[in-house]
C-alpha positions in Angstrom: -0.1 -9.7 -9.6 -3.6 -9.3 -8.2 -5.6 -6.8 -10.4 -6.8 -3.4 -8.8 -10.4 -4.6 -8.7 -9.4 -7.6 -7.0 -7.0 -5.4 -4.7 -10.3 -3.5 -3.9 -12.0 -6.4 -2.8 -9.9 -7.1 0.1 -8.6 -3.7 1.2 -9.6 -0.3 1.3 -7.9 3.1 1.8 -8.6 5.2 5.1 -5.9 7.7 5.6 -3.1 6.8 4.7 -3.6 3.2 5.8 -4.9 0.1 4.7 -8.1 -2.3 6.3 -9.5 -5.3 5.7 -13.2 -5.6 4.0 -14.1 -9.2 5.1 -13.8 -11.1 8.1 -11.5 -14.1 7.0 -10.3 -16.5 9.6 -8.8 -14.8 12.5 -8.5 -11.4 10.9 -11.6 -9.3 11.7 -13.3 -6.9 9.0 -12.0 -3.1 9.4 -8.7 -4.1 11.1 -6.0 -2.7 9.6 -3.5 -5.0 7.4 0.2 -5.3 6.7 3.2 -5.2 8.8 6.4 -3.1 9.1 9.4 -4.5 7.4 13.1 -4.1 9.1 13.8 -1.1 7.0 10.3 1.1 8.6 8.4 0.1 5.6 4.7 -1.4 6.2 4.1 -4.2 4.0 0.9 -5.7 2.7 0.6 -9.3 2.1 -1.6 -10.3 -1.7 -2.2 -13.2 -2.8 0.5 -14.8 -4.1 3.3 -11.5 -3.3 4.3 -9.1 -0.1 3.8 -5.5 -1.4 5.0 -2.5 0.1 1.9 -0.6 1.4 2.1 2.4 -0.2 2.3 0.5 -3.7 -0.8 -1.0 -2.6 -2.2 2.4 -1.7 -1.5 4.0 -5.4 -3.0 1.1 -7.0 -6.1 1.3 -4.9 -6.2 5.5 -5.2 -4.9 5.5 -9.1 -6.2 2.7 -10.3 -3.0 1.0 -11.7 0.0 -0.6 -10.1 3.0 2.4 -10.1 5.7 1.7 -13.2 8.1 3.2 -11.1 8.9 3.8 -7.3 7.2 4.9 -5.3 9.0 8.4 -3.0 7.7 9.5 0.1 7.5 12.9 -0.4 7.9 13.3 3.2 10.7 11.4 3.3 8.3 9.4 7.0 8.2 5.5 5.9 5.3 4.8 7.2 3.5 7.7 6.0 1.1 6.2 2.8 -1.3 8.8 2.3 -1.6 9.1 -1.1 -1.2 13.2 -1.7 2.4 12.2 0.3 3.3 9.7 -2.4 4.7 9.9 -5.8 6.1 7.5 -8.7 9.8 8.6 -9.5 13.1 6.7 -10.2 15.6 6.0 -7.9 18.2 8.6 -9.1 16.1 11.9 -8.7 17.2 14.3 -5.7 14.8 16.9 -4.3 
């Protein structure tokens, strides 16, 4: 897994969303990355891993990769701004 400094030097965070620092092939600068999954999840491609987006946003934002899951406060799939996310395990009900 990519380090968060490394993470930093590809992406950055904007609202709840994820772009691109560098121009690399066909993918402009500032364009925004990742992809939605069949389940509504975005999903960020890393070197050498897929990522969900919002794991990408916390380690970005915190710092560190989550330990846990990470809960949409919200309960919107899509919706990766960081004050709407959360690490918890899969078993808590709120």
């Amino acid at each position: 897994m990519v380090t968060p400094e490394e993470l930093a030097q590809l992406y950055y965070y904007c609202d709840g969303k994820l772009f691109r620092t560098t121009t690399r092939s066909r993918w402009k600068a500032d364009t925004r990355v990742g992809y939605y999954d069949k389940k509504g999840y975005r999903r960020v491609r890393i070197p050498g891993t897929t990522v969900s987006e919002s794991r990408a946003v916390w380690c970005l934002c915190k710092g560190e990769w989550p330990d846990g899951e990470i809960d949409h406060i919200n309960r919107i799939r899509d919706d990766n701004r960081i004050e709407n996310l959360r690490v918890a395990d899969r078993f808590i009900q709120t």
